[in-house]
N, C-alpha and C positions, 0 to 999 in steps of 0.2 A: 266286063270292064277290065282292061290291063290298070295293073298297079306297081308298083315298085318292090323289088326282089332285092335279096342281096345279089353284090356284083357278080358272087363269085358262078351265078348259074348263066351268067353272058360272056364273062370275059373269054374274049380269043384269044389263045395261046396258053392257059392257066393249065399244067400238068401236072401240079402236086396241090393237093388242098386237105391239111392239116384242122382239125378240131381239138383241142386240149381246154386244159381248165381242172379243176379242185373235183376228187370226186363225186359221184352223187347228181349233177348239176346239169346232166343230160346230154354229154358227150358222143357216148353212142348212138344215139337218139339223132340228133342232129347228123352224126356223121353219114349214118343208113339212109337215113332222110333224104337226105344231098347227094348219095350217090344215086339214088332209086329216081330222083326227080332231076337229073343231070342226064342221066339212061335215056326216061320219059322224052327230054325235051330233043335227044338227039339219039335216034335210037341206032345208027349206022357211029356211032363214037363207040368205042372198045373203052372200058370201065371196069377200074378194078377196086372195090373195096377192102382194106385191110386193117386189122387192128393190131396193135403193137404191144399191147395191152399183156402184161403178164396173166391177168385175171380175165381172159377174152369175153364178152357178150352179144357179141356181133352176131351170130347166129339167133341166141337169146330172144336179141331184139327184132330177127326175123320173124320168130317162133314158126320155123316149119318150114316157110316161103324161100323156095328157090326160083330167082329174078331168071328169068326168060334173055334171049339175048345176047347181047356184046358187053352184060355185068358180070360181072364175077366177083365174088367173096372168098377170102383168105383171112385164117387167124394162124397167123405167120409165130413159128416158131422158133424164137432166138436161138435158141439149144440146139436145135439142127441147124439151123445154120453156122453154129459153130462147131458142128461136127464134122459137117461138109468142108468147110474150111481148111479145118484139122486135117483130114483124108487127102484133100487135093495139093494144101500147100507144107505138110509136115517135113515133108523129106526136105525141100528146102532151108526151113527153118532150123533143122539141125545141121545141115552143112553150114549154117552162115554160124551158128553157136558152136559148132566143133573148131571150125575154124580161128573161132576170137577166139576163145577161154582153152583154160588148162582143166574145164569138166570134161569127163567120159561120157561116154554113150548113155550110159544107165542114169546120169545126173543130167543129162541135156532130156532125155524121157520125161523124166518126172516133173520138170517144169514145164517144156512143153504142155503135158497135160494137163497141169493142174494152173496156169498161168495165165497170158494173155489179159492183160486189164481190163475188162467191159467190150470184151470183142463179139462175146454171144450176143448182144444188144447193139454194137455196132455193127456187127455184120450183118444184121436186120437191116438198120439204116439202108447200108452199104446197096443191100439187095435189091431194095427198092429205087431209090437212087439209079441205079444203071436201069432201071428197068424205065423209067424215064428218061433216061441217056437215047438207049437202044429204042426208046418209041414203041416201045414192045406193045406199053396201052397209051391211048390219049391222056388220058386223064385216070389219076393216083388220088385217091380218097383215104386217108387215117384216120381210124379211129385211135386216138395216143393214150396212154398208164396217166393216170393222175399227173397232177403238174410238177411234184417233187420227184416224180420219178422222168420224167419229160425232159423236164428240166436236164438231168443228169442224162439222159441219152443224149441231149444235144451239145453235151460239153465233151462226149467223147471225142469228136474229131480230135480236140488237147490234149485227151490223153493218147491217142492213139498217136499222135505225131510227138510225142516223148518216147514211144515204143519203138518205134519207125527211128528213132534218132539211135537207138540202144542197136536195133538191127546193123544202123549204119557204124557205131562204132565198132561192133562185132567185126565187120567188115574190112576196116582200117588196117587191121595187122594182115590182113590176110592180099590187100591189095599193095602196102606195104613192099609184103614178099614178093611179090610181081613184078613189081617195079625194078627191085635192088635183080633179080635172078635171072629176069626172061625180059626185062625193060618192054614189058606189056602195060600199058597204061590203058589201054580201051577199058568198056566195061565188060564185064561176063555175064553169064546167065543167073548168077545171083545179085548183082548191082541192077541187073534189068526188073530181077524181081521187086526189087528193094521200090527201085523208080518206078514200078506197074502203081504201086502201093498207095507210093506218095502222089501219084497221078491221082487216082481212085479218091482219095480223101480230097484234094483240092477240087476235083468236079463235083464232089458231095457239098463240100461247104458253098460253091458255086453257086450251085443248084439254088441251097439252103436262103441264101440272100437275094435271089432274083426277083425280084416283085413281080416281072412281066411272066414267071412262069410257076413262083410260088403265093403261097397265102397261108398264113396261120389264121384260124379264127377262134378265138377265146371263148369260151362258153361259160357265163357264172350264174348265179343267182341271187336274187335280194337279200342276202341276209350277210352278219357284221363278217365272218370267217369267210365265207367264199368271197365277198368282195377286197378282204387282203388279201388272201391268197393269188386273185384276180389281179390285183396291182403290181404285186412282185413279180407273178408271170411276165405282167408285158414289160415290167421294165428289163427286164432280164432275157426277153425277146428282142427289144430295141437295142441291149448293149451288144448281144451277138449279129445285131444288123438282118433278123429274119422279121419278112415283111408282115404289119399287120395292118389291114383294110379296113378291118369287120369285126364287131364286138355283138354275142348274143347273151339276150340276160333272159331267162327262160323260167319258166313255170310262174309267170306274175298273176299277181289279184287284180281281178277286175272291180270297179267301183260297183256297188252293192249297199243293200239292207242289214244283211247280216253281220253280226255282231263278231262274230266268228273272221270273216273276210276285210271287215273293214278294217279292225286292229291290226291285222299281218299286213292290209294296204300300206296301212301308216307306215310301219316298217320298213318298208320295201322303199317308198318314197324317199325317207330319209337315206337312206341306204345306198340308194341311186344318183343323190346327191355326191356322197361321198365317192362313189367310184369316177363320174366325173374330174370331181377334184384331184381325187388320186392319181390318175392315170395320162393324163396333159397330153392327149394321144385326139388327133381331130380326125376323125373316123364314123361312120353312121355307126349307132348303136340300135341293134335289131331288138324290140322286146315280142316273144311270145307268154301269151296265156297259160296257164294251169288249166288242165281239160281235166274233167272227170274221170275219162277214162284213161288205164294205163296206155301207150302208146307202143305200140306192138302188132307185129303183124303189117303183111302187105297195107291193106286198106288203110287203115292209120297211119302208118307210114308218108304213104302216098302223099296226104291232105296237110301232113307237118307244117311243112314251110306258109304255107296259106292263112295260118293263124299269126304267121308275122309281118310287127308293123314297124316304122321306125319311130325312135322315141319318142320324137320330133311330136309324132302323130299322138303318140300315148298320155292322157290326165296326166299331169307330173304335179299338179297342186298339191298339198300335203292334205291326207286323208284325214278324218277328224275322229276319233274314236267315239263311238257311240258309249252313254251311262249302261247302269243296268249289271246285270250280271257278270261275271267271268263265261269265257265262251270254251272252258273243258267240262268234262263233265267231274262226278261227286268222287271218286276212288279210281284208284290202280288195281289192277283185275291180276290177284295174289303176288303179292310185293314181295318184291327178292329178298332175303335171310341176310346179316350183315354177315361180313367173312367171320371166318372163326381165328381165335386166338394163336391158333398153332399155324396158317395163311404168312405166308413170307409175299407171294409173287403173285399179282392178278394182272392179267393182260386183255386191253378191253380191243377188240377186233371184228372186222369187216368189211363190208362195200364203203368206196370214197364216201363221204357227205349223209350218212346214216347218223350220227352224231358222237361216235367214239370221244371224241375231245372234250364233250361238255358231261358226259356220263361218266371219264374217268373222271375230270373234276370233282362233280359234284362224290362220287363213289372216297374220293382221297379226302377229300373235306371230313367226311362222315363217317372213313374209319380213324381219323385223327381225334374225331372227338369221343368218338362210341371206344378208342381203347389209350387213354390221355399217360399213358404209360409206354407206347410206342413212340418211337421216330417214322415219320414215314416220309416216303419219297415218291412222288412225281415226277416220270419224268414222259421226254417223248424221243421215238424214233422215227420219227415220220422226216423223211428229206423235207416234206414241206411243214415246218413247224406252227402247229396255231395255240398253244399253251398260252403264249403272252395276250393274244385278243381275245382269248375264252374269257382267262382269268384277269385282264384287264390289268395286268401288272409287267413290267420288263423281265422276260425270264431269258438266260443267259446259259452259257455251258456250264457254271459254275450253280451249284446249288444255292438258293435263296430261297430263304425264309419267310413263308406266306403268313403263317398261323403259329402258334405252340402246338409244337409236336411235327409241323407239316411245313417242307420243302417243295420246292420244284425246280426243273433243267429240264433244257433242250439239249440234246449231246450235240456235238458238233465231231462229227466224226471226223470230217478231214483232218481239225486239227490234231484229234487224236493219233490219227494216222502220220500227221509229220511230226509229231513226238518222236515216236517211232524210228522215224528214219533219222531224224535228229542222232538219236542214240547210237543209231550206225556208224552213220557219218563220222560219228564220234571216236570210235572206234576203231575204225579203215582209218582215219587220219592219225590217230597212235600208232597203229600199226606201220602204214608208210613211213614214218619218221623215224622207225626204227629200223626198218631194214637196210638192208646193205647196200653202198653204192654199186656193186656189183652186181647185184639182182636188179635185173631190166626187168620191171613190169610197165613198162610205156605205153600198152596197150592194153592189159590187165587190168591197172590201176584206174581207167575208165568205166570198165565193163564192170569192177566190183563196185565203184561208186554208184552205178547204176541198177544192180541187181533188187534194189525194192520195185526198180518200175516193169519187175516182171509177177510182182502179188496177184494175186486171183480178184478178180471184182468182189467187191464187198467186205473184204479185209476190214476197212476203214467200221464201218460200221460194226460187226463182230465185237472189233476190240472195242468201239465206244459202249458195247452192250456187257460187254464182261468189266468194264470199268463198273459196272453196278456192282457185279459179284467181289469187288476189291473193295466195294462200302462195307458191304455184307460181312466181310473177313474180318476186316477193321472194326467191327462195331460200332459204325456211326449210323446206322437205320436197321432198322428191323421190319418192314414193310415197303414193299416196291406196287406201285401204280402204273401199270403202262400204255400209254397214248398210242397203239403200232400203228404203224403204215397203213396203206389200202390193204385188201386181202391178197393181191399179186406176190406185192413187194413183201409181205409181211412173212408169205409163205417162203419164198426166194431164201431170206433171212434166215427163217428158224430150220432152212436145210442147206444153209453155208456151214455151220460147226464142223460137219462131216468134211467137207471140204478144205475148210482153212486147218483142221487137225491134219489132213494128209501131208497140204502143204507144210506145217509146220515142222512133220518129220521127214520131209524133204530137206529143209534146211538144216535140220537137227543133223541128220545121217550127212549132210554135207560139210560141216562144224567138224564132225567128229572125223571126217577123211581129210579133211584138210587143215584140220588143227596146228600143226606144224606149220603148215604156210598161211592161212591167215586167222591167225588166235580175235574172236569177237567176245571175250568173258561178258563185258557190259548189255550188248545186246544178247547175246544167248540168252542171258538174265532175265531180259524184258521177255524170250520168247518162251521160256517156260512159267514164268507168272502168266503170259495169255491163255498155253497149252492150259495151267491147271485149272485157271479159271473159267476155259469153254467146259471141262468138264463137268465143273461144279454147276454151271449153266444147263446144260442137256439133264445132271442129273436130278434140277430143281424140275426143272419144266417135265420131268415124264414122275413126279412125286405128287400123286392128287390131296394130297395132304399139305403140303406146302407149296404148291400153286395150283392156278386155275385159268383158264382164257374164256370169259363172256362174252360173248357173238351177240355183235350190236347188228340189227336189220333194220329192213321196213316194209312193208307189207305191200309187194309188188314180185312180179312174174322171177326178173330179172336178180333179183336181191336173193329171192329163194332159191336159184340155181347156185350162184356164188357163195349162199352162206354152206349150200351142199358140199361145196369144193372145199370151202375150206374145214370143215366137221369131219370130213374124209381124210384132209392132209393130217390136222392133228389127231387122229384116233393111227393113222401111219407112222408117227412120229410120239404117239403115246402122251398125248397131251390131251388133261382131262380137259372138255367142257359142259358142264352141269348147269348153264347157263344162258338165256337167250334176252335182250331185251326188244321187245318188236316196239320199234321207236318209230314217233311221227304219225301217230293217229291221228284218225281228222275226230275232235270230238261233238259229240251229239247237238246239232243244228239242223233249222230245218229249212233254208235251203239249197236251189238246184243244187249247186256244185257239189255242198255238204253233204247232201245224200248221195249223191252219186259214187263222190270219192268212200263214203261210209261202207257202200254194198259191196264195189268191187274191194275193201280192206277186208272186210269180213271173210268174203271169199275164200282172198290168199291166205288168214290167220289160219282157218280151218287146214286148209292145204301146209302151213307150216307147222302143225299137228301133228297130220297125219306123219309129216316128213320125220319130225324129232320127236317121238312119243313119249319117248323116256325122260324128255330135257324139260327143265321149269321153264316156264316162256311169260313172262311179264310184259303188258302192253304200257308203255309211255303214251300218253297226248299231246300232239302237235302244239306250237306256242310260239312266238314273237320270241329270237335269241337270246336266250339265256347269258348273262356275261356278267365278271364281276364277285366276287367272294359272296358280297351278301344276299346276289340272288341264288348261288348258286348252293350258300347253306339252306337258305330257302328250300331250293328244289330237295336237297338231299332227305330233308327233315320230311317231306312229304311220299317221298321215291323210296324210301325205306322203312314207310310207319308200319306196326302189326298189319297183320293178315284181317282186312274184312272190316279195317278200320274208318270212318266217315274222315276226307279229307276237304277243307275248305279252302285250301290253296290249288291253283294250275297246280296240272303237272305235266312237264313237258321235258325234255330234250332236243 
């Protein structure tokens, strides 16, 4: 019997098809899916799979299976593509900056290298993008980075056409002289480059908005964080004008006996209400089932999309929770130690939608109360912020006061970051106002106005994270809680220092050669507070004594390769983790589903054992979202009782 698909496995002419969403929520899952059953239904289509994904799984979620074929799999590497870049178009880029500015060779290098705003991530874009140009495949499949990181690749086109405007004024003096000397006004092979450029990005955002040849589909799940996170995405889809069709909500409860399934139904119903409401977007809304089994591998793969129905078709009556017991079971199987007194910095980390956000919570609550002589601070770095719906309070870049003893913030880097230039700007316009009418900087005085928009990606956020180590200094907190990013972005991050310290003494070494011609005392100022503070940063984070990073999991194929990645990157970078919580047990029920999901958990626990032998590994149990201070002292009171202790509360994350 034929039935109803989403569109995207009929539409003629569809050559880019995007899956994004919060992570955890089955992004790669569906995106593998889609291209394996796009392959299937047209085996003469050339198919390319790719993941953009700083933290890749696409392979993962093959486990082994290489597709036969006109499919092809790529976990595309932003870094080399900005190296390639680098190689092919460097020489140009210094003749258009030797040309504007009064920098040497040796200072047009060091920016060059260490520069270019988000271009290792837009050059990704970029790559795929022509490769849909050129036709090269039918059909382009993404798997995308969580949604805040998503998010932020697709706002590079803006920054890159601020970079592209910097190129152009570089240009100006140098066309200028053309003009007055040789009365050449055509363009030359550096304006043609300049225009390749500007071409390239306008057929990108193009592209991006085509309905007829693109498709974003959102992927979330029932529960209170992924379905904000899911509203923000699309409306911030809809304000950049990229097209959305198709909404999937993934891993649902089916109606049921169990005590266990019916309570998370409840949830989910409610829940589904609300993203409705939220999202004012008239589109089918796809729901698939929670299957027992992980989903992985060719076979599984294959049958994905078949368990999806549309909502339409889906109970949506509100589920009734059954009397009777709590459906976790009696204790936490050796409950984590509270941090110790001498603990300044704890960083909770992992795969998207593992629960980082409700485990720092509940972890920040419960060292505020277990040491009521601290300050402590909360905060989060995650581009896509979910602080304020965990904790069910408006949290802000500015610290607010949840409890005694206990704050929270969102950083908002950008802002940080035009402080920043604020400061400059501040500066360069003292400056200009003093110099001599004689000193023609008519073309200079552009290019120095401009010279933050040649910072390194992730500047922005750096400094919003050493703004902590200036509480620190001040003595306004004595304890930091941190909410990080996915594992990709999180990693990126903790080995920007290295990076933004280079650049930093690029600017420094440029300050001090140019001193005489353009004095910045005010911003120098700022840029040795960040220097000292990334120090004091690198040298908290490699001090097992005064920090620590807990790897938040969940007890699946794919969660175990990624928490490998990253147990690897910070033992690289000398960052203790002495800590694992395996979050999201299904707990002891007896039925189908519950046993099913029980056997294959058990499984992976063992396999995450064997992985980290030496590390404390704490099982949490699955539970209806956690949100709100009082449940979430609740949870902590239970999450951290003695070792072996009988608990009569859930305990979940």
């Amino acid at each position: 019997m034929n039935r109803q698909m989403p569109s995207f496995f009929s539409k003629q002419g569809l050559q880019l098809l995007l899956f994004g969403g919060k992570g955890g929520v089955g992004k790669t899952t569906c995106a593998t899916a889609a291209a394996l059953r796009l392959s299937a239904l047209a085996p003469d289509r050339s198919i390319l799979l790719v993941s953009t994904d700083p933290a890749h799984s696409v392979r993962d979620s093959l486990g082994g299976y290489e597709p036969p074929g006109k499919l092809q799999v790529l976990e595309l590497d932003a870094q080399q593509c900005l190296a390639d870049f680098r190689e092919k178009n460097g020489g140009m880029l210094r003749e258009i900056a030797a040309a504007g500015t009064f920098l040497d060779d040796e200072d047009i290098d060091q920016f060059l290298c260490l520069s270019l705003p988000g271009l290792d991530e837009l050059m990704a874009l970029f790559e795929i993008c022509s490769w849909v140009e050129s036709r090269q495949y039918d059909c382009i499949v993404v798997d995308t980075a969580p949604s805040g990181h998503t998010l932020r690749l697709l706002a590079m086109p803006e920054l890159i056409r601020r970079w592209l405007s910097m190129l152009e004024v570089l240009l100006a003096k140098r066309k200028y002289m053309r003009r007055v000397f040789s009365r050449d006004a055509s363009p030359d092979r550096l304006d043609l480059f300049v225009t390749r450029w500007k071409s390239t990005l306008l057929l990108t955002e193009k592209l991006l908005r085509d309905p007829e040849r693109t498709q974003f589909v959102p992927v979330a799940i029932a529960e209170p964080l992924s379905i904000d996170e899911t509203v923000a995405l699309i409306r911030e889809l809809k304000i950049r004008k990229v097209p959305v069709s198709e909404l999937v909500l993934n891993q649902l409860h089916l109606e049921c006996d169990c005590h266990t399934c019916t309570a998370v139904r409840s949830a989910e119903q409610f829940q589904i209400e609300e993203l409705l409401t939220g999202i004012e977007l008239a589109c089918p809304i796809w729901g698939i089932a929670l299957l027992a089994e992980e989903i992985r591998g060719q076979q599984l793969l294959a049958k994905f999309w078949d368990h999806a129905r549309l909502l339409a078709d889906v109970d949506r009556r509100p589920a009734i929770a059954l009397s009777g017991r709590p459906y976790c079971g009696p204790r936490v199987l050796d409950p984590p130690p509270a941090p110790s007194e001498q603990m300044q910095f704890i960083l909770f980390a992992g795969k998207g939608g593992v629960g980082k956000t409700t485990l720092s919570c509940v972890s920040a609550i419960r060292i505020a109360q277990d040491f009521p002589d601290k300050r402590v601070l909360l905060f989060s770095a995650d581009p896509a912020h979910s602080l304020s719906a965990c904790l069910q309070t408006r949290i802000g870049p500015q610290p607010t006061l949840l409890l005694p003893g206990l704050s929270a913030m969102e950083i908002d880097a950008k802002a940080e970051f035009e402080k920043l230039k604020a400061r400059y700007a501040e500066d360069l316009k003292h400056f200009l106002e003093s110099v001599s009418r004689g000193f023609d900087l008519t073309f200079d005085r552009v290019v120095l106005e401009r010279m933050l928009d040649l910072a390194p990606p992730g500047l922005d956020e750096v400094m919003a994270l050493t703004r902590i180590l200036g509480f620190l200094a001040e003595g306004r907190y004595d304890f930091f809680v941190l909410d990080c990013a996915p594992t990709g972005h999180l990693m990126r991050l903790l080995e920007l220092p290295e990076l933004i310290n280079q650049w930093l003494k690029a600017f420094f070494n440029l300050f001090l050669k140019y001193e005489h011609i353009v004095p910045m005392p005010g911003f120098a100022e700022e840029l040795v507070v960040i220097s000292r503070n990334l120090k004091k940063f690198r040298e908290l984070l490699r001090n097992p004594a005064a920090s620590a990073l807990y790897a938040i999991s969940i007890p699946s194929r794919m969660a175990l390769e990624e928490t490998k990645d990253l147990v690897a990157g910070c033992d690289r970078m000398g960052i203790a983790v002495p800590l694992m919580f395996m979050n999201l047990m299904t707990p002891p029920c007896d039925c189908h589903l519950c046993l099913g999901l029980r056997r294959r958990e058990s499984a992976m626990t063992r396999e995450f054992l064997k992985a980290f032998p030496e590390m404390q590994q704490v099982q949490v149990y699955r539970q209806p979202e956690i949100t709100g201070l009082m449940q979430l002292e609740k949870l902590g009171q239970s999450l951290y009782a003695a070792a072996g202790q009988e608990l009569t509360d859930c305990v979940s994350a």
